[in-house]
ZADREN-815250 format. One record per atom (N, C-alpha, C, O): residue in one letter; z, x, y. Coordinates in steps of 0.1 Angstrom, whole numbers, plus 5000, padded with zeros to 4 digits. Example, Ala and Ser with C-alpha at 12.3 -4.5 7.8 and 13.67 -1.06 7.14 Angstrom:
2
A507851324943A507851234955A507851324967A508551424967S507151284978S507151374989S507951295000S508051345011
//
This chain:
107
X296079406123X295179526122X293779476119X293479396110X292879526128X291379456125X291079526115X291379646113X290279436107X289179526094X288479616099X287979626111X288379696088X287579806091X286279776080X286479756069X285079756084X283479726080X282879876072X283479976075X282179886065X281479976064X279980056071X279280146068X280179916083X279279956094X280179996108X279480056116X281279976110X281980016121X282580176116X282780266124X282880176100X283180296100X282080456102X282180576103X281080356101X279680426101X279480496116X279580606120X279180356123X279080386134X280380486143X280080586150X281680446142X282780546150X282380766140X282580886144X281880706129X281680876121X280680956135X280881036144X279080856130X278180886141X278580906152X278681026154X278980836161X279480846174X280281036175X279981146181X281280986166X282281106169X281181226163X281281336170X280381216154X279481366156X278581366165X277881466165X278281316171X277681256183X275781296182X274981366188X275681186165X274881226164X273481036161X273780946155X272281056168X271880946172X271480896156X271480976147X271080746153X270880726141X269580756134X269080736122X269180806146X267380876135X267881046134X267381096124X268381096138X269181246135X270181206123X270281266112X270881116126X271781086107X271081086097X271081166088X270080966098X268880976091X268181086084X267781126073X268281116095X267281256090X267981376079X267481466072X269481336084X270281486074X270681406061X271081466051X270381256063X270981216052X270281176043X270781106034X268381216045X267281166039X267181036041X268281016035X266980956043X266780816044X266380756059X266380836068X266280636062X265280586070X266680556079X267780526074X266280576096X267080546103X267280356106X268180306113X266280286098X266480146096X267780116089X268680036091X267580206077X268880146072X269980206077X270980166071X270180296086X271580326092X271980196098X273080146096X270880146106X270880036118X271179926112X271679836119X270979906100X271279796094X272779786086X273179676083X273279856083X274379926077X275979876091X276979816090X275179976102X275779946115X276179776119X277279716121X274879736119X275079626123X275579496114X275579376118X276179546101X276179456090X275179356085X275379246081X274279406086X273079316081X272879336064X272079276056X273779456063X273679506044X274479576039X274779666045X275079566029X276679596029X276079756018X275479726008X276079846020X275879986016X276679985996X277579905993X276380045990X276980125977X278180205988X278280216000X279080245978X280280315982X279480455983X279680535992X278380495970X278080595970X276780645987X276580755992X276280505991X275480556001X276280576016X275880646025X277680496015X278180466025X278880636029X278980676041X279280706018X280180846011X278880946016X279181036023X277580946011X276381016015X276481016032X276681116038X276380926035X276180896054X277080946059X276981036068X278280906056X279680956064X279781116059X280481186067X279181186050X279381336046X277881366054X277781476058X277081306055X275881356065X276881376083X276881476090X277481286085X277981306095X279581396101X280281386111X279581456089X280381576084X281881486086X282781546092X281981376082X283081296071X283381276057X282481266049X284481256053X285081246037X285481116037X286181066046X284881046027X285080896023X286480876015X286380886003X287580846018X288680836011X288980736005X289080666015X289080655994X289680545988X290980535982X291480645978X291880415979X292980465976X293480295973X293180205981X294180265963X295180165963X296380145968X297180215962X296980055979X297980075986X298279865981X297579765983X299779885975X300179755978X300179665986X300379705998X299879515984X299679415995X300979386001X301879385993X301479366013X302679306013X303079166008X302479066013X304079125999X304279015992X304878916011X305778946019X303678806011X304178726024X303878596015X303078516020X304178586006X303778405998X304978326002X305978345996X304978246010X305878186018X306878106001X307678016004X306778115993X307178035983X308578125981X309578075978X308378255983X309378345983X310978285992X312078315992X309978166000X311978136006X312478056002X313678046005X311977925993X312277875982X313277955972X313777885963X313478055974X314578115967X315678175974X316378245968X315878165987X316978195994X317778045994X318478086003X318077955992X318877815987X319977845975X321177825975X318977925966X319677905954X320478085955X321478105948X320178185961X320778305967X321878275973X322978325972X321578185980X322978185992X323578125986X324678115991X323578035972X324877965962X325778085952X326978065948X324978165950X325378295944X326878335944X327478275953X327378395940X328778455943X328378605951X327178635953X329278685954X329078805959X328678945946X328179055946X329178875936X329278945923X328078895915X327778955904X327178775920X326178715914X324578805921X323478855917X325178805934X324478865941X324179015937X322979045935X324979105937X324679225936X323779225918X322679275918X324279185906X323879195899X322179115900X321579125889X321679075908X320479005912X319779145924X318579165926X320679225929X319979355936X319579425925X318379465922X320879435916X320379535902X319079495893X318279575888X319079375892X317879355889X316779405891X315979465883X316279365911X315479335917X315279555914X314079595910X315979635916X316179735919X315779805909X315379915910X316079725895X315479815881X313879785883X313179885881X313279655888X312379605887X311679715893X311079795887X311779715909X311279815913X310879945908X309679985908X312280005904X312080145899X310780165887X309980255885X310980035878X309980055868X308780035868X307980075860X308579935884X306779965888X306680045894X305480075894X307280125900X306780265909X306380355896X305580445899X306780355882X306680475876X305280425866X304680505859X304780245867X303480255866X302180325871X301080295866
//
């Protein structure tokens, strides 16, 4: 999935209001240089100016924490000593993994 910039999201808002960057400028008070520069990543924006521009261009800035997917290859380092397990070693190691879970989701 390609990153998303705070100049690409800028630019796809503008676009889709299909509004030029001295007209954003203009609703969003500020200088159509720094839209241009914003755009082009030449200056990485406040969350707050990036949230101003995108609601000038009649968008909502959403933020949110979403889990990383665990890919630390060290993780198969432990399928050796899994596959020595009993079937009865096993499940009580799902129970584990499964309380584990339940009790970070309710963080």
């Amino acid at each position: 999935m390609p990153s998303t910039t705070p100049g690409s999201l800028l630019r796809m808002a503008r676009a889709r209001a299909q509004l030029s960057q001295r007209a954003l400028a203009a609703r969003a008070g500020t200088a159509q240089s720094v839209v241009a520069r914003i755009e082009l990543g030449q200056t990485s924006p406040s969350c707050e100016t990036l949230a101003a521009l995108l609601h000038a261009s009649g968008f909502e800035l959403r933020m949110g924490l979403e889990a990383a997917p665990a890919c630390d290859m060290r993780m198969l380092d432990d399928v050796a000593r899994i596959q020595r397990l009993t079937p009865e070693q096993r499940l009580i190691e799902l129970g584990n993994a499964s309380r584990f879970f339940a009790a970070a989701e309710r963080i």
